[in-house]
C-alpha positions as MATLAB code, in Angstrom:
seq = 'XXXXXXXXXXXXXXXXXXXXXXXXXXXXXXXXXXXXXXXXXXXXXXXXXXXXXXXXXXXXXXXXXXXXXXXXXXXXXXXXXX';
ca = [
      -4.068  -31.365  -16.107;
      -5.717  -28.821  -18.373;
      -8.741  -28.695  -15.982;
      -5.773  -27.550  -13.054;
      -4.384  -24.856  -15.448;
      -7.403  -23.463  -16.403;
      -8.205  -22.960  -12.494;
      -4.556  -21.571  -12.192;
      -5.222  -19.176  -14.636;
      -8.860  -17.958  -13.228;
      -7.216  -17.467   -9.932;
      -4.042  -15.313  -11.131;
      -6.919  -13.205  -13.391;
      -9.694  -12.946  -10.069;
      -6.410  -11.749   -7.723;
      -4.836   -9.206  -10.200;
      -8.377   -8.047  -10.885;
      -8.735   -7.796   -6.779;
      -5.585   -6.273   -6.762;
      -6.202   -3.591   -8.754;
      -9.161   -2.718   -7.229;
      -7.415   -2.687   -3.706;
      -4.874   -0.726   -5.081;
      -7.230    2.252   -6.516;
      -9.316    2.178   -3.289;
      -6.044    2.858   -1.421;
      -5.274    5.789   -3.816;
      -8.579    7.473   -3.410;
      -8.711    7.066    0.332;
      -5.426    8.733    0.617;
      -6.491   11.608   -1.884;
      -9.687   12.018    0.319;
      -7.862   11.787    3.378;
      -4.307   13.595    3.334;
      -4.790   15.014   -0.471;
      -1.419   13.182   -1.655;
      -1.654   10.618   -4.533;
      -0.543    7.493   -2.658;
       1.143    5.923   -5.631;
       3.535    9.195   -6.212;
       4.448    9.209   -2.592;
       5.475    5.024   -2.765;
       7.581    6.407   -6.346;
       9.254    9.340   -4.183;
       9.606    7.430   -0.715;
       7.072    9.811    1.037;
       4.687    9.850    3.499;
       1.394   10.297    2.065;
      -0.059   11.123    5.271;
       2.511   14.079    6.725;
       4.501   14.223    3.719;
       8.028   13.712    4.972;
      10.922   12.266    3.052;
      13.829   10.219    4.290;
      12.272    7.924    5.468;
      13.657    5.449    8.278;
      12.052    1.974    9.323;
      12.994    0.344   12.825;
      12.071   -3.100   11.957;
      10.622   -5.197    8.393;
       7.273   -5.171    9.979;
       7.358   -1.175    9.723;
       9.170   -1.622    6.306;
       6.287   -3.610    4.713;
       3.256   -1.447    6.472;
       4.806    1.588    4.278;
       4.012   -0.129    1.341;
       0.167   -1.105    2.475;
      -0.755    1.938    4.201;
       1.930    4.794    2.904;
       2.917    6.019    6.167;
       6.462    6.465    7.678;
       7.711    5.694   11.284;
       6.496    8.420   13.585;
       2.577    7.895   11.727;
       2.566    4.232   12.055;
       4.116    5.176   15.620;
       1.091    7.850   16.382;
      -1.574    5.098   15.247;
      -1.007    1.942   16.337;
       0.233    2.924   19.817;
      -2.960    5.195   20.511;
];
């Protein structure tokens, strides 16, 4: 039992440690690439790469790519259908 929660706990530390690290590669590709801070776009519901607000999601799918990649509709739209 304590052998299991000692693995439990390694794992939780190595994916928040991942985590973290995937999270502050995402903010300095966005500053290199569109000059927005990725994390204050997610906080104000923005598009980090065009910059528009009210944003408007035509499925889940859409819904949850915003909160990998920052991007609203028409981006995802302009990307994954070229």
């Amino acid at each position: 039992m304590l052998r299991w929660m000692l693995d439990v706990h390694l794992i939780w530390i190595y994916n928040n440690c991942m985590m973290n690290e995937m999270d502050k590669m995402k903010e300095e590709m966005a500053q290199d690439l569109y000059g927005r801070s990725r994390a204050v776009a997610l906080a104000g519901e923005q598009c980090v790469k065009c910059g528009a607000f009210d944003l408007e999601w035509r499925d889940d799918i859409s819904r949850r790519e915003y909160a990998i990649s920052g991007w609203c509709q028409a981006c995802q739209d302009s990307f994954f259908t070229a």
